[in-house]
TIPA-708672 format. One record per residue (C-alpha): chain; x, y, z; residue in one letter; residue number from 1. Coordinates in steps of 0.001 Angstrom, whole numbers, plus 500000, padded with zeros to 6 digits. Layout:
<atoms>
ATOM   chain        x        y        z   res     n
ATOM       A        X        Y        Z     A   NUM
...
</atoms>
This chain:
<atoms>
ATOM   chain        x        y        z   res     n
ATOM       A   133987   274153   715443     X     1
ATOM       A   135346   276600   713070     X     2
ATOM       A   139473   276561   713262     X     3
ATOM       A   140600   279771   715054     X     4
ATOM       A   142386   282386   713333     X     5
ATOM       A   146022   282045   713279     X     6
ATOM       A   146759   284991   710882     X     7
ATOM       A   148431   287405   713814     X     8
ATOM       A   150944   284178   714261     X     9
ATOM       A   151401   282623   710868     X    10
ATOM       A   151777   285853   708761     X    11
ATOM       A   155778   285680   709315     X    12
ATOM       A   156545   282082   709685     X    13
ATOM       A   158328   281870   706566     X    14
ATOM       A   160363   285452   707053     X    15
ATOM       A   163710   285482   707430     X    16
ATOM       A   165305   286578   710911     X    17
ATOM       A   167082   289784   710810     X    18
ATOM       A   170277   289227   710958     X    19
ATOM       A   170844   293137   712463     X    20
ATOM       A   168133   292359   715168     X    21
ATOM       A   169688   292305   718439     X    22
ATOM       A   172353   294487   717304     X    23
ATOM       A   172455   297679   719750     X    24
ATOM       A   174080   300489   719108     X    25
ATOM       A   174293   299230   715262     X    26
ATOM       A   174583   300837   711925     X    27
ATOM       A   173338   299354   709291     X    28
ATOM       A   174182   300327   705457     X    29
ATOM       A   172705   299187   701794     X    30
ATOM       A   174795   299076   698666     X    31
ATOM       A   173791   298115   695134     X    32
ATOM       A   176682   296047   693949     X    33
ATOM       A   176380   293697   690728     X    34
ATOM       A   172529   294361   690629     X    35
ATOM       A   172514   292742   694512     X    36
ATOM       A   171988   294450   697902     X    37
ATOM       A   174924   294109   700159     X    38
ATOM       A   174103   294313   703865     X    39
ATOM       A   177280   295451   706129     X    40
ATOM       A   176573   295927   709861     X    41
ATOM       A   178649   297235   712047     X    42
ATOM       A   178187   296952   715798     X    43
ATOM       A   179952   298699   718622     X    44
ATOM       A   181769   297724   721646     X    45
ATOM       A   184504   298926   723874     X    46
ATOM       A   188280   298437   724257     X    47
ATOM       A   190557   298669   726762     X    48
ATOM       A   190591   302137   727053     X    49
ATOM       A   186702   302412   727286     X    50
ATOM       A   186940   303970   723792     X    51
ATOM       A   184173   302688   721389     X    52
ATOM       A   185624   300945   718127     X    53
ATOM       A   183616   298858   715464     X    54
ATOM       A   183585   295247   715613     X    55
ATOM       A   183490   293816   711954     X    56
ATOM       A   180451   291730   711924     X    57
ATOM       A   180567   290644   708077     X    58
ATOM       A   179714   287159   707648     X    59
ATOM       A   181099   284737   704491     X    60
ATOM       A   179610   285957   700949     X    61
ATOM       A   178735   282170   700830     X    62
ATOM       A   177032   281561   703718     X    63
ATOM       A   175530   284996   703244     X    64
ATOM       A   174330   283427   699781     X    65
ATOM       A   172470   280225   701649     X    66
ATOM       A   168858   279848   701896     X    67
ATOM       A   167560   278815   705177     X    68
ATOM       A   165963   275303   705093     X    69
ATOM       A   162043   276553   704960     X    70
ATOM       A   161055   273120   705989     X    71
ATOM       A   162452   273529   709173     X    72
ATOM       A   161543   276863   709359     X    73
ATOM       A   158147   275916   709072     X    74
ATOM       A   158380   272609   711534     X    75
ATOM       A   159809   274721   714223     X    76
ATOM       A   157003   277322   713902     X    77
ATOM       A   153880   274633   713679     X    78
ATOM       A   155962   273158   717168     X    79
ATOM       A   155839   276525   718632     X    80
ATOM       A   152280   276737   718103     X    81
ATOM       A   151260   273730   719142     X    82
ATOM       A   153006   274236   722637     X    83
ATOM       A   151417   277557   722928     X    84
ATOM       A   148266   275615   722782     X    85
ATOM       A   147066   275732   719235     X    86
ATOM       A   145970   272513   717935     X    87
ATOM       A   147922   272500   714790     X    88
ATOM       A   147953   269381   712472     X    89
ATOM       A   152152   268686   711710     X    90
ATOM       A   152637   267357   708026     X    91
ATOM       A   156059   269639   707240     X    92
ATOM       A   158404   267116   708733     X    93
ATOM       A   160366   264584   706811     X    94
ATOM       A   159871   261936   709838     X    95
ATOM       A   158775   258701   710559     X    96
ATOM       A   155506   259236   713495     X    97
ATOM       A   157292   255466   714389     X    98
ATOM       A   159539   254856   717693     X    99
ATOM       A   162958   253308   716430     X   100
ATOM       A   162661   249696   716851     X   101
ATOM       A   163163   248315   719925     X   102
ATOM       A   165882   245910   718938     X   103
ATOM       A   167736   248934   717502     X   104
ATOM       A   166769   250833   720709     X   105
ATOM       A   167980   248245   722948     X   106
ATOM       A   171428   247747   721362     X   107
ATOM       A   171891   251773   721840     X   108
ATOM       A   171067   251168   725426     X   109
ATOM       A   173341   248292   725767     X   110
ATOM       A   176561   250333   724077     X   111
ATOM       A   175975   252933   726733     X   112
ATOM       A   175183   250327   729562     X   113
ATOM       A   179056   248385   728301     X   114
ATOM       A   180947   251818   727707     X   115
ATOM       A   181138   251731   724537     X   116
ATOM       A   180806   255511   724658     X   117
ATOM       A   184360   256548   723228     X   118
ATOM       A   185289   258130   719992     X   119
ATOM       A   185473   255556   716740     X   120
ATOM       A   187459   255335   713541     X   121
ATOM       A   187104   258757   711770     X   122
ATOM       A   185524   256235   709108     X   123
ATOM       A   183012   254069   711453     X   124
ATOM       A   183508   251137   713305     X   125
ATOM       A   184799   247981   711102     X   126
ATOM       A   181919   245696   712102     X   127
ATOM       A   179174   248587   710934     X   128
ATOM       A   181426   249158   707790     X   129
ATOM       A   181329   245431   706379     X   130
ATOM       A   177665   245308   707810     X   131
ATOM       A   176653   248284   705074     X   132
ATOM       A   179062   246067   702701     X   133
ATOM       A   177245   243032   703347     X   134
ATOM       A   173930   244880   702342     X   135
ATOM       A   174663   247092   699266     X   136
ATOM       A   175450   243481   698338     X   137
ATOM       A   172815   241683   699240     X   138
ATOM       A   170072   244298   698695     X   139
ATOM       A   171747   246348   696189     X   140
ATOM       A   174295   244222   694276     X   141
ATOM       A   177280   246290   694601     X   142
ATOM       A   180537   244836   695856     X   143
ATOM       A   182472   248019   697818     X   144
ATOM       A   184936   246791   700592     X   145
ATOM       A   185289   248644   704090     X   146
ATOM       A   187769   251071   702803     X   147
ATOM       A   185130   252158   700426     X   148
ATOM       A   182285   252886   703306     X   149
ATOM       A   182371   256487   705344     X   150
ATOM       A   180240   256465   708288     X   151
ATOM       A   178557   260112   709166     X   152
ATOM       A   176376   261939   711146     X   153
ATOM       A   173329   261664   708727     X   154
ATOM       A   173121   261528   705178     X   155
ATOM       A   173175   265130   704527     X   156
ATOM       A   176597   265200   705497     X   157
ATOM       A   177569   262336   703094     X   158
ATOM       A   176250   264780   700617     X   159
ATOM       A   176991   267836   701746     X   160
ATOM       A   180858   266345   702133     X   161
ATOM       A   180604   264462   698443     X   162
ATOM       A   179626   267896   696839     X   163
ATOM       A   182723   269471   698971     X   164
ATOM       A   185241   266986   697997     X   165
ATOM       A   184399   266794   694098     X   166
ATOM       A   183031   270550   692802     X   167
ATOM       A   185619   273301   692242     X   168
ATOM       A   184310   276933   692220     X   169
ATOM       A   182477   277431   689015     X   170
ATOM       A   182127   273989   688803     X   171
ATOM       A   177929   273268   687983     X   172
ATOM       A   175781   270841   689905     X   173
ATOM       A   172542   269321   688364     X   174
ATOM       A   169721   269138   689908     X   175
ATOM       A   166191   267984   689123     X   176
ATOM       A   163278   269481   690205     X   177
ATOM       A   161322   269241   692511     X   178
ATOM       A   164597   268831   694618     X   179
ATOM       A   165141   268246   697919     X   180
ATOM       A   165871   271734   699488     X   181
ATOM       A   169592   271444   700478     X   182
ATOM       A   170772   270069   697146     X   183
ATOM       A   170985   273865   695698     X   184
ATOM       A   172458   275141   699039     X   185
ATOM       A   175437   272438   698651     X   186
ATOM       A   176325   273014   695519     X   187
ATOM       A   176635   277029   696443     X   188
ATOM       A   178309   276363   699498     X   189
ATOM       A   180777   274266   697397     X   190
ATOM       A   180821   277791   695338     X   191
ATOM       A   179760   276139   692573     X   192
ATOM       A   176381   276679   690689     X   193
ATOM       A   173043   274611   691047     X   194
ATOM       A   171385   274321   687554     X   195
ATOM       A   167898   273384   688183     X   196
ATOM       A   166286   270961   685667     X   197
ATOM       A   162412   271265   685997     X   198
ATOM       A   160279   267970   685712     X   199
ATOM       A   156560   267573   684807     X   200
ATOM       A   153715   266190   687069     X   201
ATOM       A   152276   264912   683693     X   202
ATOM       A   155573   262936   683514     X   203
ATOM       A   155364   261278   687208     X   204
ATOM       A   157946   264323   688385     X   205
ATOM       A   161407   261988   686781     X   206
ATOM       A   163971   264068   684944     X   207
ATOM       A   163445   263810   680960     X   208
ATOM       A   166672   262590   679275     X   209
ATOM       A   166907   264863   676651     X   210
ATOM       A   166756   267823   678778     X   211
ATOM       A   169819   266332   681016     X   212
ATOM       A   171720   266172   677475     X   213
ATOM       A   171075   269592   676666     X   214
ATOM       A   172555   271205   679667     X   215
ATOM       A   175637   269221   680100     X   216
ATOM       A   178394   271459   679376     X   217
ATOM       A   181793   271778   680221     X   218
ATOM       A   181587   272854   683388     X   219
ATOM       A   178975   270201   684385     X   220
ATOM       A   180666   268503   687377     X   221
ATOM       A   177847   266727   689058     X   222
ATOM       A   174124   265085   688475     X   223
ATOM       A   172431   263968   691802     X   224
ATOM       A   169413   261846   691900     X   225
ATOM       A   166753   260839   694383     X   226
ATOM       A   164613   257918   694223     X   227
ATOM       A   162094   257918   695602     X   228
ATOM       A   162284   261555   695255     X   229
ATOM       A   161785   263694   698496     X   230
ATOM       A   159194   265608   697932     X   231
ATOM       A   157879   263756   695254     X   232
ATOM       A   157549   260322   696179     X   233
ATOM       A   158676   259213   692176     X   234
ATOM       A   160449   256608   691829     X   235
ATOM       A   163026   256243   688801     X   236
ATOM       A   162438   253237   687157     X   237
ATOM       A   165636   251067   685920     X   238
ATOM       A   164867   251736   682141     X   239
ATOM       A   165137   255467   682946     X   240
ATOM       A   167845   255037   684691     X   241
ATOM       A   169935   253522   681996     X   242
ATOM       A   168995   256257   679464     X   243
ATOM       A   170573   258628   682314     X   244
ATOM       A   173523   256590   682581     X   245
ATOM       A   173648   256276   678998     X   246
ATOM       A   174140   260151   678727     X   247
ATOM       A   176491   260312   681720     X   248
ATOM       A   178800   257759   680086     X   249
ATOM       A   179364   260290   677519     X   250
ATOM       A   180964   263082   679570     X   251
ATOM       A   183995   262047   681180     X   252
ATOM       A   184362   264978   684392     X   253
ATOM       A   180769   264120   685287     X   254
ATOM       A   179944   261872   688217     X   255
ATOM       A   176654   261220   690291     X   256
ATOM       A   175141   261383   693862     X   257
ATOM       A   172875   258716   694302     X   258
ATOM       A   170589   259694   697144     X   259
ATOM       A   168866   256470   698107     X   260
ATOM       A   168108   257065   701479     X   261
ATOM       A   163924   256069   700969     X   262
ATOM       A   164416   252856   699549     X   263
ATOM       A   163109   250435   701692     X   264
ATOM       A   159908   253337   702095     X   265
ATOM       A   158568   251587   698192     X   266
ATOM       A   155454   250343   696993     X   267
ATOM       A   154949   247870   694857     X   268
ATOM       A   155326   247256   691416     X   269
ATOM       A   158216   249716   691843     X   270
ATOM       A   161581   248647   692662     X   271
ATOM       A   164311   250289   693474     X   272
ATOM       A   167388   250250   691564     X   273
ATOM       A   171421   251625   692656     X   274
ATOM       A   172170   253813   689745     X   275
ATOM       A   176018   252406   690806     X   276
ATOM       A   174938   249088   689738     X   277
ATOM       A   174090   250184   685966     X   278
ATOM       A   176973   249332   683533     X   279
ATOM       A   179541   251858   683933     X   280
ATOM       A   178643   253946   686290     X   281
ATOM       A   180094   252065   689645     X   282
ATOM       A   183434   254043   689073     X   283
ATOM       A   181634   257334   688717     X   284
ATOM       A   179072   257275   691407     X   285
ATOM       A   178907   258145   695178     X   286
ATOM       A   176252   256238   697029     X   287
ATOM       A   174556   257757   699957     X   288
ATOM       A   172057   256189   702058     X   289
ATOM       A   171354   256115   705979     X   290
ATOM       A   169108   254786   708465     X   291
ATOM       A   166684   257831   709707     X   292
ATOM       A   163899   257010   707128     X   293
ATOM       A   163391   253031   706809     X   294
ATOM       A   164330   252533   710482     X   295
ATOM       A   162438   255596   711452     X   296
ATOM       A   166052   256685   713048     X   297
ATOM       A   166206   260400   712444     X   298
ATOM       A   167064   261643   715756     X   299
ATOM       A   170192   259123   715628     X   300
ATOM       A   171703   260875   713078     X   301
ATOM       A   173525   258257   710883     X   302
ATOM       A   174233   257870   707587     X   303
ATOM       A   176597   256300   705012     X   304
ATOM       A   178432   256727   701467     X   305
ATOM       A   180251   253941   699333     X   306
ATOM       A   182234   255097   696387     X   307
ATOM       A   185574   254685   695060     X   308
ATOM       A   188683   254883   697345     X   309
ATOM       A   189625   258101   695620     X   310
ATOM       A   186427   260066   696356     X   311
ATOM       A   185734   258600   699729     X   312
ATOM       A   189227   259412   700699     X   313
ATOM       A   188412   263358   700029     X   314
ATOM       A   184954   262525   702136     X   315
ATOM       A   186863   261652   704715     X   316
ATOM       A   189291   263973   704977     X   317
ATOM       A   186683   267107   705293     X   318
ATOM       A   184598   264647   707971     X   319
ATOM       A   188047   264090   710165     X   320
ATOM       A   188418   268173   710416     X   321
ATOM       A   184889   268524   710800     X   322
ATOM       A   183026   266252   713234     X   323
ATOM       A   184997   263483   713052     X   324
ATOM       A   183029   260087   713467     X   325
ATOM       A   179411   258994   714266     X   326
ATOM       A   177991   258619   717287     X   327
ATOM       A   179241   255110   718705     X   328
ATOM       A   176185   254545   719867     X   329
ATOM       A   174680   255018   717129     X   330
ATOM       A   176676   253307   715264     X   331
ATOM       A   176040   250283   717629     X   332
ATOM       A   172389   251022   716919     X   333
ATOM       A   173036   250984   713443     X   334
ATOM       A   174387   247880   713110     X   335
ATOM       A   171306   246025   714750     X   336
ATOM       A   169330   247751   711989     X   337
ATOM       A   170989   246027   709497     X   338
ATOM       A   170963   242728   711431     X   339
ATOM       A   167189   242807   711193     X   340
ATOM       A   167348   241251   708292     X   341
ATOM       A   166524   241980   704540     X   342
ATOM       A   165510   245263   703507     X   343
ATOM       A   164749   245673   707209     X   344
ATOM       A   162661   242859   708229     X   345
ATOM       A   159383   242518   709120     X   346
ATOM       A   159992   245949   711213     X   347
ATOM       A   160388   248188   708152     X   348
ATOM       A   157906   246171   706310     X   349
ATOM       A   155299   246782   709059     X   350
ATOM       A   156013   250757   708583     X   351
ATOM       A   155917   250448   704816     X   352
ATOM       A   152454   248816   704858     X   353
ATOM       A   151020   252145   707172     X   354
ATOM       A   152795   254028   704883     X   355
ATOM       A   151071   252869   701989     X   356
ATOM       A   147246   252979   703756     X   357
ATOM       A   148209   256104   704529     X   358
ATOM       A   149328   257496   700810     X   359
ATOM       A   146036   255503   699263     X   360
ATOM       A   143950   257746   701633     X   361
ATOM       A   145483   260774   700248     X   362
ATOM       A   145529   260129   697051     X   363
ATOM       A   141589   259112   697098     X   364
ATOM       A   140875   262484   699149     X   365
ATOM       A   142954   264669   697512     X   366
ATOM       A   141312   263294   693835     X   367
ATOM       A   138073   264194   695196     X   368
ATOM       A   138759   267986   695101     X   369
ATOM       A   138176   269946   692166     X   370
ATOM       A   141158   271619   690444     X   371
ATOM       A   143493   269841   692172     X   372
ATOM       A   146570   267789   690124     X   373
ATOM       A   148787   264983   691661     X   374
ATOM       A   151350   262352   691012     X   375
ATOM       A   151129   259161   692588     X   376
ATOM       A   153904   258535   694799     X   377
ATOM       A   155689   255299   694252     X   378
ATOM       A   157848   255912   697437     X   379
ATOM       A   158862   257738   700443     X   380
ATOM       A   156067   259476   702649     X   381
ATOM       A   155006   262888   700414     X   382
ATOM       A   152516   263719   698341     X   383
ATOM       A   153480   266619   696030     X   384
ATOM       A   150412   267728   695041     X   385
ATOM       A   149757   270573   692189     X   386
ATOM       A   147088   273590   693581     X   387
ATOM       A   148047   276247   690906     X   388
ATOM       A   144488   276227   689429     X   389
ATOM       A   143463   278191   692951     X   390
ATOM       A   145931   280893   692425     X   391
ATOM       A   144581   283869   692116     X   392
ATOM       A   141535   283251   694536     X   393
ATOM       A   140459   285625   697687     X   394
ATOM       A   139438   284919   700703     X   395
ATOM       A   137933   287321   702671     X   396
ATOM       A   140215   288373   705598     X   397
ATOM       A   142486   287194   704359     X   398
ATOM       A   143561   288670   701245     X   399
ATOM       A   144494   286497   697854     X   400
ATOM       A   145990   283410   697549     X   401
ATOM       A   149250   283703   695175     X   402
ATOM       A   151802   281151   695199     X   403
ATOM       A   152570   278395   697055     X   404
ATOM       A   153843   280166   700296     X   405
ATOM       A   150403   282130   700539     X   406
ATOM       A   148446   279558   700118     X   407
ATOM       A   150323   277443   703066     X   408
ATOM       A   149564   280432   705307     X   409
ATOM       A   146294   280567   704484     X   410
ATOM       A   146287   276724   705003     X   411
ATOM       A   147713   276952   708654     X   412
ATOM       A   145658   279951   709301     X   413
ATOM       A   142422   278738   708306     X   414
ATOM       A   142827   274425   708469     X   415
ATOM       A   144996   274859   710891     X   416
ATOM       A   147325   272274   709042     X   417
ATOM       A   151435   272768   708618     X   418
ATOM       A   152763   272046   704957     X   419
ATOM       A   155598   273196   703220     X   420
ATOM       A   155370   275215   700152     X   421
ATOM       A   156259   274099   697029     X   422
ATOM       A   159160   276604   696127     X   423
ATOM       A   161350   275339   698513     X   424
ATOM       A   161441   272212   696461     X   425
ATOM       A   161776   274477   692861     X   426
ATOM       A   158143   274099   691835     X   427
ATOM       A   155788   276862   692918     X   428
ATOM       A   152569   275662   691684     X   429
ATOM       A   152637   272604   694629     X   430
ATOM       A   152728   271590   698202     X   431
ATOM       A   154382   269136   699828     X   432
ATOM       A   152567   266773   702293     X   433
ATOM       A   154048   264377   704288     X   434
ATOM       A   151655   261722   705423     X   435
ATOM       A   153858   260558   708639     X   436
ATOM       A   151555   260628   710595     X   437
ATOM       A   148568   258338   711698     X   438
ATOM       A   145699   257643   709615     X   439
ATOM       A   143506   259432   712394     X   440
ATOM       A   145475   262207   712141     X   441
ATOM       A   145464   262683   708133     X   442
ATOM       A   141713   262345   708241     X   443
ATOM       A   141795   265239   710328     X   444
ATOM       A   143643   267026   708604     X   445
ATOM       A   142085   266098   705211     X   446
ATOM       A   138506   267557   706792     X   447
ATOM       A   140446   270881   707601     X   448
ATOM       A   141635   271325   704626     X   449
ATOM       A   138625   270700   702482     X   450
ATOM       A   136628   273015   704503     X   451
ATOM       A   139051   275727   703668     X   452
ATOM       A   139361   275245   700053     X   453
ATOM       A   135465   275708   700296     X   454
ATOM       A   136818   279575   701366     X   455
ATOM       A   138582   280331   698697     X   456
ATOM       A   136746   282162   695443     X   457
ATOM       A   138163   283462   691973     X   458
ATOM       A   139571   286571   691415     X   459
ATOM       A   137160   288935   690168     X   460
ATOM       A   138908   290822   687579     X   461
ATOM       A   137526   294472   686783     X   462
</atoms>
């Protein structure tokens, strides 16, 4: 049956909200300013005396400045649409389709069953902090004591609280590309300025070493690194890696983020390697890594970073007048994850093999259609996968296919299948796909999607 038309509901999915919307009375005003348009609103209300003053409604020039995360924009609209009946196919998310293990799920249960319910050390409980010690150890070789580990609510806060503690306005943050899509939005909320370094599919998607040299400058403060890469699935090998560090060693005020929260989600030959363990760079880098991926524990929002005292102590500081602690319970919760033995056990193992069927599916499919470039993830669950060549292409009712966010519209209008766009992640020419979700369901998806490509037709130029 041919996939009904979703245009009336997709058209806007990715449009920002308004933020003048339910403003009423309002008055809204434009300004050029530095090249920029500055929005004021001004809404009305009344005081004491029923007269009607202006509230000021401005909002922070940095927040103001933020993008909003398009891959949840995008989740939340595929959920909407699937509970107003429309039998979308979900591959935006960044989520394990897997229940949390049930010995993780049962000591969660058992912390609220004993009362352990209570707020914890600002830093995480002492028995979860030498757990993670115990395992960057074992797993990782890197010695850190408690006093080095900061327990948070996910590992975007360990990032988002690293970039925080060690930018200063002005300060520059480095960022391969294709990038997950918060890294940029840190480094501005830190007021400092992301300074994207694009990759090549032709080069596996990892960040070329002489283009990392030539934009270090003296107001480079930070590199961060992701492997495997979200949305790329790369993986950095260890020879790469020490060319990196190699550079880094070179430029005193620069340190590292070390985003290694995939790195049990790996398929072999690739290994993973702790760019903290290289020679040199333990003193310089801040480790972050968490337990919604591997453990697929996302909704438990926990994470961790190990780095020097001196960094982790400015971590912790912003945490304590933020949130405060993790969850106990998930911190209990977290602790039988690590208990499960190495790299996870035969639980995350079990995951990782599904994971892999799953990506040698895609590949295989995705290989089969004409025009069509990809990268063969080494990690994580994405596919990044290049569809350029089609730009340019019409489909009738529909209109032409331009960039990566038209052709995901087109994609949920006509397959009826969610993905995420590729500019999110800094590379327009791509889409990301995450294949977490069952084989069943990616073969479904796969036959959507290949029936609409059939749609699409070049650009008649007159």
């Amino acid at each position: 049956m041919a996939a009904k038309s979703l245009t009336s509901q997709s058209q806007l999915f990715l449009s920002r909200p308004s933020s003048s919307a339910h403003l009423s009375p309002k008055v809204v005003s434009f300004s050029k300013s530095c090249g920029k348009i500055r929005t004021k609103v001004t809404a009305m209300s009344e005081n004491g005396t029923g007269s009607i003053v202006p509230v000021d409604q401005s909002i922070n020039p940095i927040v103001t400045s933020l993008k909003p995360s398009k891959t949840m924009a995008i989740t939340d609209h595929a959920t909407a649409l699937v509970q107003a009946g429309v039998p979308v196919i979900r591959l935006a998310a960044g989520e394990p389709d897997f229940d949390t293990p049930a010995a993780i799920s049962e000591a969660g249960i058992n912390a609220i069953k004993e009362g352990f319910t209570r707020y914890t050390p600002n830093a995480g409980t002492i028995e979860l902090r030498k757990a993670i010690c115990h395992k960057l150890k074992e797993e990782n070789g890197l010695e850190y004591a408690p006093d080095q580990i900061l327990v948070s609510n996910g590992a975007k806060q360990c990032i988002t609280q690293a970039v925080l503690a060690v930018c200063s306005p002005g300060d520059e943050v480095l960022i391969p590309a294709p990038y997950w899509v918060s890294y940029p939005e840190m480094a501005r909320l830190a007021a400092s300025k992301p300074v994207i370094l694009p990759t090549q599919i032709s080069d596996n998607f990892l960040l070329n070493p002489e283009l990392l040299s030539s934009k270090i400058n003296e107001k480079s403060r930070l590199l961060i690194l992701c492997s495997p890469s979200n949305p790329t699935g790369s993986v950095y090998p260890r020879k790469l890696l020490e060319q990196i560090a190699d550079i880094v060693r070179k430029h005193p005020r620069l340190l590292v983020i070390s985003d290694e929260i995939y790195e049990h989600i790996i398929y072999a030959p690739a290994k993973h390697t702790s760019f903290a363990s290289l020679p040199g760079m333990y003193e310089r880098t801040l480790t972050v890594n968490g337990f919604s991926k591997a453990f697929a524990m996302t909704g438990w929002r926990l994470g961790y970073l190990a780095c020097p005292k001196h960094f982790l102590s400015a971590c912790s500081k912003i945490q304590s007048q933020n949130t405060s602690g993790a969850s106990s319970i998930s911190q209990k919760a977290g602790l039988a994850a690590l208990n499960l033995g190495f790299a996870g056990g035969e639980a995350v193992l079990t995951m990782v093999k599904a994971f892999q069927q799953r990506r040698n599916f895609l590949v295989k499919s995705f290989k089969e259609l004409p025009g069509i470039k990809i990268s063969e993830p080494q990690g994580a669950f994405y596919l990044f996968v290049d569809f350029s060549s089609h730009y340019g292409s019409e489909v009738e009712g529909f209109g032409v296919i331009n960039d990566s966010e038209s052709l995901c519209r087109f994609l949920l209008d006509k397959a009826q299948v969610a993905l995420v766009p590729g500019d999110a992640f800094g590379d327009d020419k791509c889409l990301r796909i995450s294949y977490a979700a069952s084989l069943d369901t990616l073969k479904d998806a796969m036959k959507n999607i290949k029936e609409a490509m059939l749609l699409l037709k070049p650009q008649v130029t007159v």
